[in-house]
DRENGU-731143 format. One record per atom (N, C-alpha, C): z, x, y. Coordinates in steps of 0.05 Angstrom, whole numbers, plus 5000, padded with zeros to 4 digits. Each point is the difference from the previous one (the first is absolute). Layout:
N
ZXY;...
***
This chain:
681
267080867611;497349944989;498349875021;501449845011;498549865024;498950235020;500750195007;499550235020;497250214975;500149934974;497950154991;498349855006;499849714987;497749775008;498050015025;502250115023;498350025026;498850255002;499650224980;498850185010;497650054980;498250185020;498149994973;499750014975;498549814988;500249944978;497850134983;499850064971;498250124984;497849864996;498950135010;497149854996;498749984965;499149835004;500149844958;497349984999;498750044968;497849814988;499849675007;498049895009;499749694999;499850024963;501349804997;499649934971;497249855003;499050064968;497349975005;499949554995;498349895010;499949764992;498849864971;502749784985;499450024970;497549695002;499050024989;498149814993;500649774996;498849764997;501349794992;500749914974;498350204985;499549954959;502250085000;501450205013;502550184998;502749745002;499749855010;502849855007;502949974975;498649974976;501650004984;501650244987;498250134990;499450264971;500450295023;502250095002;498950255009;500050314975;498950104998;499050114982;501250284998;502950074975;501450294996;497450175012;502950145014;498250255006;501350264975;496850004983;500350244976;499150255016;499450055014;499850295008;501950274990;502749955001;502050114995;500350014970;498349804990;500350044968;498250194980;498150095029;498650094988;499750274985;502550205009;500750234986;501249944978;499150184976;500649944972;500149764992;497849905012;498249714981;500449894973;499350284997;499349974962;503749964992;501550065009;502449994993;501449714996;499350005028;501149725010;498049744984;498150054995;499049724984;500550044974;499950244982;501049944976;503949974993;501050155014;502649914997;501749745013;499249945025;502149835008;497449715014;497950075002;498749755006;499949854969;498950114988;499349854971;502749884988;502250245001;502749874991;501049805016;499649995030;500749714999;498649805001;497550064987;498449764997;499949844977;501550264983;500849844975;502949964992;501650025012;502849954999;501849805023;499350205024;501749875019;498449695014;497349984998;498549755010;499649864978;500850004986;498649814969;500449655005;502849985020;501649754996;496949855016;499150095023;498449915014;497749824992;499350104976;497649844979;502149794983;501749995002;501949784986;499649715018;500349784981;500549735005;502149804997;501049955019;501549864984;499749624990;500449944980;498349784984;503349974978;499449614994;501649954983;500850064972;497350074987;499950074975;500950225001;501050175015;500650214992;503049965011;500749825024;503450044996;500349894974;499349764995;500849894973;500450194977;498550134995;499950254971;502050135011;499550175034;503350194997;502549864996;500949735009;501949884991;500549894972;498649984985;499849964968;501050244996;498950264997;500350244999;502650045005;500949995018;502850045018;502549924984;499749674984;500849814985;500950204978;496849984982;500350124978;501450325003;500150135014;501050315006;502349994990;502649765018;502150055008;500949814962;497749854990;500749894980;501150164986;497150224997;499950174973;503250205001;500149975021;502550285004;502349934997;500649744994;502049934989;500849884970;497449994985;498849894980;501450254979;501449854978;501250194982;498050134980;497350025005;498650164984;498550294995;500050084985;499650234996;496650144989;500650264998;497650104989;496949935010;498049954983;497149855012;500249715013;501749834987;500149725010;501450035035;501050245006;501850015024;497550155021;498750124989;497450165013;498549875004;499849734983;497249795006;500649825022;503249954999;500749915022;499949975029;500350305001;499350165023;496849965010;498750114976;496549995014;499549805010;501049714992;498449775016;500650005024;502850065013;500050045034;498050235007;500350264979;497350175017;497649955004;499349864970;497149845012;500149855019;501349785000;500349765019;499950065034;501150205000;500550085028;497650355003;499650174979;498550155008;497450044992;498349764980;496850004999;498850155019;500149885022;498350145024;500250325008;502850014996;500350354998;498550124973;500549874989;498650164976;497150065004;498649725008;497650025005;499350165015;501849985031;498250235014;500750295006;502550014964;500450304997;497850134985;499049874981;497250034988;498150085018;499349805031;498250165011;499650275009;503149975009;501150195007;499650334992;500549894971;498750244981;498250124993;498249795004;497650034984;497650185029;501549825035;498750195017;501650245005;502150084982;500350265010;502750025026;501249835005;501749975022;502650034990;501250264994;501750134987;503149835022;499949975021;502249925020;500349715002;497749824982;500149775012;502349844986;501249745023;503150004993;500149784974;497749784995;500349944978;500650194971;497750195001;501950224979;501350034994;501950165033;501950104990;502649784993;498849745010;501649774989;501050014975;497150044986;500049954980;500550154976;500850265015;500050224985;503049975000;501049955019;503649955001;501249814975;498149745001;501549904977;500450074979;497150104991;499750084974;501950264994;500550135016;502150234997;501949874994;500949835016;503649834988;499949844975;498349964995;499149804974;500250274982;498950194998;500750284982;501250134999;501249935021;502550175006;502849814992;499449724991;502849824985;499649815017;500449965025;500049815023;498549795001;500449744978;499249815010;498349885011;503349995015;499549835026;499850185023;500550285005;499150095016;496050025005;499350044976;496749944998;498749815010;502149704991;499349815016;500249855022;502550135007;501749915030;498050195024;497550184994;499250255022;497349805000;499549814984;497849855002;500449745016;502949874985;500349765017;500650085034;502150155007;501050065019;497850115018;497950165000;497450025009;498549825017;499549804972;499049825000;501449725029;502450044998;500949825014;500650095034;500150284994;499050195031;497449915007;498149994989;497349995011;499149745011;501949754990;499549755005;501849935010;502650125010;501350065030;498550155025;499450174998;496850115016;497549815011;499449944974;497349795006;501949815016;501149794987;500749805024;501650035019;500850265001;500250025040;497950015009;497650174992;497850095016;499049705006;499549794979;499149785001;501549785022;502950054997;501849775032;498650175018;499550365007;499950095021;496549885014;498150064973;497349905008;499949685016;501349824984;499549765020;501049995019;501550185019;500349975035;497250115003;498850124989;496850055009;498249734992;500349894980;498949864996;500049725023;502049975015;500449885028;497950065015;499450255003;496350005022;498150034981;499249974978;498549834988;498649775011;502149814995;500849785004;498349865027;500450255019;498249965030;497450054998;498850124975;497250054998;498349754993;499549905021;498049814988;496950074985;499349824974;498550154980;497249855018;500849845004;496449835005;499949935029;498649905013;498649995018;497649875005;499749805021;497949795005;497950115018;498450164992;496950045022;498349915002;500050025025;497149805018;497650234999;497849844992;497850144992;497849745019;497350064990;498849895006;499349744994;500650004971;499649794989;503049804993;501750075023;502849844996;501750194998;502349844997;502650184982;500450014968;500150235001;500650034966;502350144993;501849884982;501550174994;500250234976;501650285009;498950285005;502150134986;500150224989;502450184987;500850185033;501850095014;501350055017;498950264995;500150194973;499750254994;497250085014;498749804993;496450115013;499449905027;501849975016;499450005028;499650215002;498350045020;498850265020;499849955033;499450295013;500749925029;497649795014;500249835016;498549865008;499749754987;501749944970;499249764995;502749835012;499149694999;500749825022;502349784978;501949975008;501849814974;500849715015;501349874991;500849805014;503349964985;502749965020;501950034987;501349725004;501149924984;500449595008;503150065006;501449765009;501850065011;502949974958;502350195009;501750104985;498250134973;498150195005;498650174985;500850345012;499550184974;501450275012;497250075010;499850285021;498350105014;499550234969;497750024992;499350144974;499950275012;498250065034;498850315003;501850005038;499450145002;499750135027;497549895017;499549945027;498649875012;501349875030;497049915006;500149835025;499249755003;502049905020;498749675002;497649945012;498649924991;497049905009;499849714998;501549805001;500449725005;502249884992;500749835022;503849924989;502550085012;501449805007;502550145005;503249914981;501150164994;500749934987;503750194997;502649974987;501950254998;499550064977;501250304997;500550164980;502550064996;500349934974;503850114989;500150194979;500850225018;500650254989;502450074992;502049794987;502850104995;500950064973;496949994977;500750074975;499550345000;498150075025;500150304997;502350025013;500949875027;502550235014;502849924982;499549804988;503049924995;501549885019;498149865031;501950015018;498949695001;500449835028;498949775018;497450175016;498149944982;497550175027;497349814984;499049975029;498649864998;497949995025;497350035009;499050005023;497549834999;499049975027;497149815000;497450235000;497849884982;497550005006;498649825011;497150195007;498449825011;497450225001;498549905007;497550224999;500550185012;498450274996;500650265011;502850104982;502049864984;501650134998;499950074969;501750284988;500250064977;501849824981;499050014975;501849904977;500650204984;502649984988;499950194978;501149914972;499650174985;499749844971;503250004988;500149754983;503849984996;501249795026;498949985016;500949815008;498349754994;501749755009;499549724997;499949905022;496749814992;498849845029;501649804999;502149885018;501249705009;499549805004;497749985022;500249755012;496449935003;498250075002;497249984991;498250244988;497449804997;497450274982;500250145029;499450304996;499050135006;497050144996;498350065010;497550184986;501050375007;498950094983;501550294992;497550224998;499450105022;497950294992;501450164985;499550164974;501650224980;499450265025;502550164999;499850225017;499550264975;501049924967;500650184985;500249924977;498750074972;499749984973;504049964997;500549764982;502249894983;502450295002;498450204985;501850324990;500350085030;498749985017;501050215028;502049805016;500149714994;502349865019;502750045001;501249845019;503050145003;501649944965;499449824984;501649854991;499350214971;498050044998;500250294979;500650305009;499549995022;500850335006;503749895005;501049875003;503049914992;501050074973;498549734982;500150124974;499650274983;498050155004;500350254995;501350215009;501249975027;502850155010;501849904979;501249794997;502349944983;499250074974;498349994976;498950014989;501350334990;498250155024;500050294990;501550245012;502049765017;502650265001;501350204989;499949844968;500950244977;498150214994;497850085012;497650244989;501850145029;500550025018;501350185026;503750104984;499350124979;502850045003;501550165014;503749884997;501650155022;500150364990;500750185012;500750224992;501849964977;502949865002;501849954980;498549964980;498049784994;499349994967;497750274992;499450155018;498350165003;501050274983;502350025006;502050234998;501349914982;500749734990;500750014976;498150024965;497749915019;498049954971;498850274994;500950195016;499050284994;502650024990;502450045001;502250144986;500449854973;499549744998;500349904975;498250044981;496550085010;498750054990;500650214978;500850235013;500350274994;503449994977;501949885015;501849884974;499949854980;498049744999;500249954979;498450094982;497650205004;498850184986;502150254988;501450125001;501850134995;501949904978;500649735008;502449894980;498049884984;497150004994;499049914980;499450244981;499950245017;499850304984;502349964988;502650025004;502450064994;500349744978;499249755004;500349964971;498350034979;498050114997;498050104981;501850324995;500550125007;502150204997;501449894981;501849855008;502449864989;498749914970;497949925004;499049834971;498950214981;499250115014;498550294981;501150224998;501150135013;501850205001;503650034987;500049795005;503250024996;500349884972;497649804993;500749844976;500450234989;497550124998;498850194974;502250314999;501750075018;501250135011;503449924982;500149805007;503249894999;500049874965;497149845005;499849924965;501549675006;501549905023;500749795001;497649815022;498150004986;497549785015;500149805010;502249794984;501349735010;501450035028;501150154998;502050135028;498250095018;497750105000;497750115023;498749795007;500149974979;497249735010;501249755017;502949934989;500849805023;500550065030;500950234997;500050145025;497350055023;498450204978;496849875022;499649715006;500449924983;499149695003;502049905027;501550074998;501949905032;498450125024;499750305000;499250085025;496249944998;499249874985;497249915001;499949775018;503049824990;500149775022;501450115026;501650135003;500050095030;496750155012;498350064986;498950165012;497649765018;500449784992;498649775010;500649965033;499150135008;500450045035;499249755021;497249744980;498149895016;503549745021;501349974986;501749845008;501750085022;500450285009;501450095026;497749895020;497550134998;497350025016;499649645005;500449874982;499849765000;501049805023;503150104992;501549735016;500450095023;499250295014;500350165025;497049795015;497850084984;497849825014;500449684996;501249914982;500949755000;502049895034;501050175002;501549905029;498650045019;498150255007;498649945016;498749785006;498149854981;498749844990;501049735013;502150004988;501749775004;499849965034;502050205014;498950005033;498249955007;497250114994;498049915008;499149774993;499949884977;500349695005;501249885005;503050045017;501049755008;499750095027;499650195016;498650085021;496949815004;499350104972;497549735015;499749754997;502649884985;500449765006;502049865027;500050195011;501049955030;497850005031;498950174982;497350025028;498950325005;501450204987;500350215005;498150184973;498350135002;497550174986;501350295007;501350004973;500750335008;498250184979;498750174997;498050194996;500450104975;502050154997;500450184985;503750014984;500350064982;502650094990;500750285019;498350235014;500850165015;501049835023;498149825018;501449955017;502149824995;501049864990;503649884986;501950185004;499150284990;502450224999;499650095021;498350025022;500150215017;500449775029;500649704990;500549825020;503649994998;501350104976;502549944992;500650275014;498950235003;501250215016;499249955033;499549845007;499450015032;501950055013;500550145015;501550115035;500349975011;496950015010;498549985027;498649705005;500249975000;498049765013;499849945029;497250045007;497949875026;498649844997;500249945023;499049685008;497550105023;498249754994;497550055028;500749775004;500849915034;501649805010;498449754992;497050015010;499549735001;499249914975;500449764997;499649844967;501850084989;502450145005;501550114975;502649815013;501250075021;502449995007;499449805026;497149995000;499949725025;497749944979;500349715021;498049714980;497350225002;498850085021;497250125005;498549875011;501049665014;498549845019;501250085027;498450115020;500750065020;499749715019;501350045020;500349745012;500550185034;498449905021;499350095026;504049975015;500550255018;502150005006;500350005032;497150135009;499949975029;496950135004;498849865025;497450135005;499950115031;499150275005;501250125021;496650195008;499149705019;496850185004;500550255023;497650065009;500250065024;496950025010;499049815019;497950075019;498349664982;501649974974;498549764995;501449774993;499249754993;502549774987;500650034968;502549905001;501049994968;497049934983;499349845008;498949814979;496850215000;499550135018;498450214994;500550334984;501849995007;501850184988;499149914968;501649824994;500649884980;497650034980;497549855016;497749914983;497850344995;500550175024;498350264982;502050044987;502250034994;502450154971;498849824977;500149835004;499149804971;497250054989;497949985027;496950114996;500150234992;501350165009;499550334984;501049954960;503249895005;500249914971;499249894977;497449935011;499149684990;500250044962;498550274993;500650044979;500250264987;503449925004;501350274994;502249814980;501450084979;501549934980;503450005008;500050165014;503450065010;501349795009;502450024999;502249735000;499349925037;499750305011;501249935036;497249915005;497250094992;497049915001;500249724996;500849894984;499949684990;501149825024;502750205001;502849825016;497549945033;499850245007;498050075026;497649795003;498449964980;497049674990;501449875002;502749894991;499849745003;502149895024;500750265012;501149925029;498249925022;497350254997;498750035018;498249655000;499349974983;498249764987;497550084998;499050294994;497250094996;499250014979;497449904997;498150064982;497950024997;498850034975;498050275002;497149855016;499849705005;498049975015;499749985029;502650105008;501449955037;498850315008;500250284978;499250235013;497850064986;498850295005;497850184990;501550224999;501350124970;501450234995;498350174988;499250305008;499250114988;500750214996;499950154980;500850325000;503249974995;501449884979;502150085001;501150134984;502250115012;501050274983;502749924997;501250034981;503049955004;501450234983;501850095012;501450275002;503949954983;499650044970;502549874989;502350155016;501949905011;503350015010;498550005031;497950005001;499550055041;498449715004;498049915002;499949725000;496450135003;498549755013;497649935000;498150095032;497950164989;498849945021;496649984997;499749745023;497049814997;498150005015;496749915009;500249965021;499449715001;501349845019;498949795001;498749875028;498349844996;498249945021;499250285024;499450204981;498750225009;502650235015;502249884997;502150235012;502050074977;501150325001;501750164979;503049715004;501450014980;502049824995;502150144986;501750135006;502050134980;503249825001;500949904966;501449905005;502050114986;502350175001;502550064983;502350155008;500950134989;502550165006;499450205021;502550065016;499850275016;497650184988;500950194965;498850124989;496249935012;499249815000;497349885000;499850055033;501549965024;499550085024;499650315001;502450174989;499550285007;497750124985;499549824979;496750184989;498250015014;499349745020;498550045015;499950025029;503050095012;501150105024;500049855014;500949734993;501149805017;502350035004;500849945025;503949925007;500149744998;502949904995;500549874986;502549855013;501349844997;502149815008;503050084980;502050095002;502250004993;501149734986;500049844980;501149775001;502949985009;500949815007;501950035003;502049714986;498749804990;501149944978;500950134972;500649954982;500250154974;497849774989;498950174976;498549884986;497050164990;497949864986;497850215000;497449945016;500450235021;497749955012;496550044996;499549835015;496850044988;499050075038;498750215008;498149955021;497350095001;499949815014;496249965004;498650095024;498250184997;498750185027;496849824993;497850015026;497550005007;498450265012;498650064973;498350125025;502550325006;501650124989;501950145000;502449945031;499549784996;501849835021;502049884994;503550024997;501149874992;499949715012;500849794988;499849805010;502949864990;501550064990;503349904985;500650014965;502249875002;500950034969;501249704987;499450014983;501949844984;503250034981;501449934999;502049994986;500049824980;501250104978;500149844972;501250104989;501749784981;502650074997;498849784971;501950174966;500149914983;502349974981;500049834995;503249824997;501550024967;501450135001;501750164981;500049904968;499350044976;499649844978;503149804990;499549815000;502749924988;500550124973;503150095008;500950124962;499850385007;499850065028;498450284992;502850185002;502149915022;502250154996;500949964984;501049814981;501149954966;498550214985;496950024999;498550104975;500250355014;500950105023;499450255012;503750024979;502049795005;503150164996;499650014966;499149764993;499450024963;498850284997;498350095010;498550274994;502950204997;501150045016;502350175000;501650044972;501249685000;501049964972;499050064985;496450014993;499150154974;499450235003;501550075017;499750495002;498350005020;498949855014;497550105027;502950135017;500350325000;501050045027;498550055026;497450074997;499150005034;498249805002;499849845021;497749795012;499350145017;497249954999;497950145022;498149675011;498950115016;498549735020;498150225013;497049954993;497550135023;498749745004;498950055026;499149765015;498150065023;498549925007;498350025018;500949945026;502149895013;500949835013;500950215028;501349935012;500650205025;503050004991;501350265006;502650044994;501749795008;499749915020;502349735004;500149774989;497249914987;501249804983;500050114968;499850204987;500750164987;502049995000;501450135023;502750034992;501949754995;498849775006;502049735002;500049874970;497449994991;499649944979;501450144969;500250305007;500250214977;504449965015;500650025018;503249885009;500649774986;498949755005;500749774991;500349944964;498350234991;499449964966;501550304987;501250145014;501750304989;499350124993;496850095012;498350224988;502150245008;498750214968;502150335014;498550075028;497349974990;497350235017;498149725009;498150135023;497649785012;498650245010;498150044995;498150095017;497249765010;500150015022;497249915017;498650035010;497849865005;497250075021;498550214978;499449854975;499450284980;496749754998;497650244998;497649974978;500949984976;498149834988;499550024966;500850314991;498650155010;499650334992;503050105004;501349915028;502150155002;502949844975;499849705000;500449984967;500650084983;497450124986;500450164981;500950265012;499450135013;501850255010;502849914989;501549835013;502149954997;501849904964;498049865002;501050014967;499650274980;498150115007;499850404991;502250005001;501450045021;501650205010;502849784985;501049925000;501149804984;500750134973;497149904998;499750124964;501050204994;499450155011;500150355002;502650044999;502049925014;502650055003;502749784992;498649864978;501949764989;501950254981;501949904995;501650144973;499150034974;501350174986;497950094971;501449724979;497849984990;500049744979;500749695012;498849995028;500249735005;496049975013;499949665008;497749995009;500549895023;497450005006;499549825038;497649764990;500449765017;498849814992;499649915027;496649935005;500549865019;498849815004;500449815017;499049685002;498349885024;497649874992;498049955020;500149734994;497049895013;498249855001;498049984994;499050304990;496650045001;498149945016;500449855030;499350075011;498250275020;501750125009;499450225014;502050294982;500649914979;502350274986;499050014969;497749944993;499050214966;500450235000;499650155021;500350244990;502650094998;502049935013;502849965004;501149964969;498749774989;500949914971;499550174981;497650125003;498550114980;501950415007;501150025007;501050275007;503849934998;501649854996;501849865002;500950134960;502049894993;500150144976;499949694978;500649845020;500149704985;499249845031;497349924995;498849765026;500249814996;501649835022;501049734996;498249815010;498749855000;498049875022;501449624992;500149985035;502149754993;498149795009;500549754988;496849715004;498750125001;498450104974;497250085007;498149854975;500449765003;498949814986;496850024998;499049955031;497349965006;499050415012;501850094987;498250285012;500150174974;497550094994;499250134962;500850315018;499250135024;500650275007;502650134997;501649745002;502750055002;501649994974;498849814976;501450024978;498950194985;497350135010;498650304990;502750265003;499849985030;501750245014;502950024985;500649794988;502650024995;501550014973;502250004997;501050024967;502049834988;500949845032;501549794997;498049775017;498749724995;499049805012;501749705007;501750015011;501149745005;498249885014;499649744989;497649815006;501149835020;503049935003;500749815006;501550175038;500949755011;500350135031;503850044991;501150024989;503049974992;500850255006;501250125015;500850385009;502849944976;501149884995;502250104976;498450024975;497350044995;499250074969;500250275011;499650115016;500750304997;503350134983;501449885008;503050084995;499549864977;499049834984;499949894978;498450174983;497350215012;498850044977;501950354992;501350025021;502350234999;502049974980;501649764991;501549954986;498549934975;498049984994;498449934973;499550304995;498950115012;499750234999;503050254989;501950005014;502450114994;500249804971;499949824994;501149864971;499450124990;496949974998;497850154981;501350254994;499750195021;500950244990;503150084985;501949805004;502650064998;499349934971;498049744988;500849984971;497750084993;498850214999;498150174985;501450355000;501950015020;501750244990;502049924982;501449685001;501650044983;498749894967;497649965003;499249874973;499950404979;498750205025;499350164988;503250185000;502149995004;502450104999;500549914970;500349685003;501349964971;498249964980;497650064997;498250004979;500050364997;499650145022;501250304989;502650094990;501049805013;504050094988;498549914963;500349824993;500049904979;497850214971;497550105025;498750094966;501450325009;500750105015;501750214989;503049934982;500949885015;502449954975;499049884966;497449955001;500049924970;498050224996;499050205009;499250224990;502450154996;501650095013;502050154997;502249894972;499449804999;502249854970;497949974986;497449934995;499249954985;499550344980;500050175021;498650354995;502050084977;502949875008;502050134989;500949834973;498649755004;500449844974;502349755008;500750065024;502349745002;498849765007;498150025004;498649665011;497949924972;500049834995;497949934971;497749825015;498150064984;497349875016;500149705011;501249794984;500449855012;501049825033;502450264995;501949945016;498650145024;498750235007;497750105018;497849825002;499449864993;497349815006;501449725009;502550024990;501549705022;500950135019;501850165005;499950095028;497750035028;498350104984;497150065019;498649795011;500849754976;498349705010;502449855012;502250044996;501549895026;500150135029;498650254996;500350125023;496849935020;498150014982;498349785011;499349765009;501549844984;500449755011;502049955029;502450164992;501350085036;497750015021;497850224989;498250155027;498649725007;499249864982;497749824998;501549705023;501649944987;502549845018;500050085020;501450235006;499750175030;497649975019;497650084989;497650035018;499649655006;499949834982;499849685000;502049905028;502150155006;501749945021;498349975025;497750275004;498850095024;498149775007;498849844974;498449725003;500249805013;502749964993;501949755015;501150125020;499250165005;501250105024;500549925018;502749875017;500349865024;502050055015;499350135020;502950155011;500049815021;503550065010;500549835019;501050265028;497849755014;500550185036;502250045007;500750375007;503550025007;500650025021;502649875003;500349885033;501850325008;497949945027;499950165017;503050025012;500950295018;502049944996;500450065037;497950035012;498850055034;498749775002;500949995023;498649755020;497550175019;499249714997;496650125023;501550015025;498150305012;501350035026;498249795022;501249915020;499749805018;498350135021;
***
């Protein structure tokens, strides 16, 4: 594979660039739905809007465990209660009422709009069959047992909602603005750009912004989950969710409350479950289409066979069983219930994962690549040797920094504050900066080109061989070389642990692209057990590379790959799952991507891998043994050996298993597995 890598590669679409409104919500693509329309919205959209999503408008609230447990009480009373005839029937109804008013109610609506599939109905249509058909307590056990599914449902969704409710928590509601006539205090919501706040010290930052007076730290460790924490001071950004420490600051708004980091967070977590995975995709169409079938088949059973056979009591209990298997919303349920679950305890770690697709398609990863810098090194470059020629270091030094002055890149920064320039020492004008090749300026009236080989041969300069390892930077005048720099960036702590953890969760190939010159490429991608490295790559050639990747991974796995957001969106955004690692203070990067670790920690990757594999392992097995179960009580119930009761306790113990199950993925806390290789030396 390494010998394909080096040869020409397929040239690709740039993915187009997503907006910033976009960061959260990305929006099904229906195109594909669009043949036989009319089909698809009256049969399987509407059916599961009224069957398989119903639990979703549910609450869960005391007054209603209370009644199902009364209910529950009285059920198991009546059924052992030596009475007979009407007094034994009246018995029964008070658990049906007690526990199914609300079905009733909103089988009535049900009716009255016409929604022949909707599952209160056919709730309700089940009991009353077993109640006429002799059954009790089967009439009333399809109400209680329901009943106590749906408020097993609700309060998972409700433990799963408050790990969201945690970045909440970081939204500050109000806010102190300076106006003309003083400070007044302000609802946070109706900031707009340009207005001016003042933040006192252990107060949360409400918006996004800049310091305009004050110096002061910021602690950002309720978003990363980590120890992070940095200084302001004027000129520099704030972002919202974190907490001011140590004094007031004054705050220019860069952005209205809804566009800051701390809600486009929340609405990623929020609305992961509208991206569903294929798996529930593929199942809510087959269940669709089955449990419409087994609701035919017992209207058959009820109408056909009574009137047929002449024994009605015997039909009717029978439909009435496969009416309650035909109740599908509970497979669909606890499958998105585990997703769910991952993603909130994913974002109570630091980690914004997107979608229920990306969960499943992070639990099949392969492949994984890495873009070296920020990922697998810190991304602070630090000077390794300066090698002029015709001038002194320290001139050398000071045009690299002057050309850099303001450029965003890790080696641009490292370069200013070696050199000690700034922006009132030169006169930069005209600058252009060229992503993976470097910068060129003119300053004090002469051409200034400062970057990689790549950046000499564009404009037919020769060039110096380094002969250290490391990444070079050289600098020409005037199409004059004048020397290079070396810089060298220093390996992430944790990265060979989190590169061998990858393995253990199914990553068999590591890849590494890098801008860097093959020799320290190759030291870096040696020392951490990459399979593959390619170097000395553009942005553009990048994505080439991940194409070609893509293109040739194995059938039914994915490729995932991991940046910075820096210099690699488009990398993320073309990747099958984009990882973007600390990208706290950068919105382009938690745009580009589908995974956002906020925090600088390289083992949340191998961590959001193993949440991910959970997820999926117990949403196949929730939907294994919730399918084992309503075929076996269709199959006994069809033939008469299972009695309605005893089918509606099976089904709700089989739910409560799934419901338990997915609740596991919440608490989810795995422990790091020891490696069983040593770092090579």
């Amino acid at each position: 594979m390494a010998k394909h890598l080096a040869q020409k590669e397929k040239p690709i679409k740039k993915p187009a660039r997503r907006p910033l409104q976009e960061l959260t919500i990305r929006i099904p693509d229906r195109s594909k739905a669009k043949k036989n329309k009319r089909h698809t919205r009256s049969v399987e959209d509407r059916f599961q809007s009224a069957m398989l999503n119903k639990t979703l408008d549910r609450k869960f609230t005391l007054t209603d465990l209370v009644l199902a447990g009364l209910a529950l009480v009285l059920l198991l009373v009546s059924y052992f209660l030596p009475t007979h005839g009407l007094i034994r029937l009246l018995s029964f109804l008070v658990p049906f009422l007690l526990a199914g008013y609300s079905y009733l109610f909103e089988a009535f609506q049900e009716a009255f709009m016409g929604i022949v599939l909707g599952r209160e109905l056919i709730i309700t249509l089940a009991s009353l069959m077993a109640f006429f058909g002799g059954s009790n307590f089967g009439g009333a056990a399809i109400m209680v047992f329901m009943k106590l599914c749906d408020l097993a449902l609700s309060y998972a969704e409700l433990l799963q909602s408050q790990k969201i409710d945690a970045l909440y928590a970081l939204r500050s509601d109000k806010a102190t603005i300076i106006s003309n006539s003083g400070e007044v205090s302000g609802k946070a919501s109706e900031l707009q750009e340009g207005d001016l706040i003042e933040i006192a010290a252990g107060e949360l930052i409400p918006v996004d912004g800049v310091v305009i007076g004050g110096t002061s730290v910021l602690d950002a460790s309720a978003l990363t989950r980590s120890n992070s924490s940095f200084a302001v001071s004027a000129g520099s950004r704030v972002l919202s969710g974190c907490t001011n420490v140590s004094a007031p600051i004054r705050v220019k708004v860069e952005c209205p409350q809804s566009e800051s980091l701390i809600s486009s967070l929340i609405r990623s977590a929020e609305n992961a479950w509208m991206h569903k995975s294929a798996q529930q995709r593929l199942l809510q169409r087959i269940m669709s289409y089955a449990a419409a079938g087994i609701v035919a088949a017992a209207i058959v059973l009820a109408l056909v066979f009574s009137v047929v056979t002449g024994q009605w009591r015997l039909w009717l209990l029978r439909a009435s069983v496969l009416l309650t298997v035909s109740q599908m919303y509970a497979v669909v349920q606890t499958v998105k219930l585990a997703y769910d679950c991952a993603a909130s305890n994913a974002a109570g770690k630091g980690l914004i994962i997107k979608g229920h697709d990306v969960l499943e398609a992070l639990s099949r990863a392969e492949t994984m690549v890495f873009d070296k810098t920020g990922t697998v090194t810190v991304g602070k470059y630090t000077i390794k040797g300066v090698f002029p020629r015709g001038i002194t270091e320290d001139q050398l030094l000071f045009l690299a920094g002057a050309a850099e002055l303001h450029s965003d890149h890790p080696i641009a920064k490292a370069l200013v504050n070696a050199s000690g320039a700034y922006a009132s020492d030169v006169e930069a004008v005209d600058i252009e900066e060229t992503p993976g090749r470097g910068v060129c300026a003119f300053i004090d009236g002469r051409s200034v080109y400062v970057g990689n080989g790549a950046l000499m041969e564009d404009h037919g300069i020769s060039y110096d061989t380094p002969t250290v390892p490391g990444s070079a930077i050289h600098v020409a005048i005037d199409n004059r070389y004048v020397g290079h720099i070396v810089m060298e960036d220093a390996l992430r702590d944790g990265a060979f642990d989190a590169v061998e953890e990858l393995r253990l969760c199914g990553v068999s190939t590591t890849v590494m692209l890098t801008g860097d010159v093959h020799s320290a490429a190759r030291k870096v991608a040696s020392s951490l057990n990459f399979d593959l490295v390619k170097s000395e790559l553009t942005p553009e050639e990048k994505c080439s590379s991940v194409d070609y990747l893509m293109s040739n991974r194995n059938v039914n796995t994915t490729l995932a790959f991991v940046g910075d957001g820096i210099c690699d969106t488009d990398a993320l955004k073309l990747a099958t799952v984009g990882i973007a690692l600390g990208c706290l203070d950068r919105k382009e990067a938690i745009a580009a991507s589908d995974v956002a670790i906020l925090g600088e920690d390289i083992h949340n990757i191998p961590r959001a891998c193993r949440i991910a594999k959970a997820a999926s392992e117990a949403a196949t097995t929730n939907m294994i043994v919730c399918g084992a179960v309503k075929v076996l009580v269709l199959l006994l119930g069809l033939f008469g050996v299972m009695g309605v009761g005893l089918a509606v306790t099976l089904q709700t113990a089989a739910v409560l298993f799934e419901v338990l199950n997915a609740l596991r993925i919440l608490y989810f806390e795995e422990n790091r597995p020891k490696l069983r290789r040593e770092k090579k030396q």
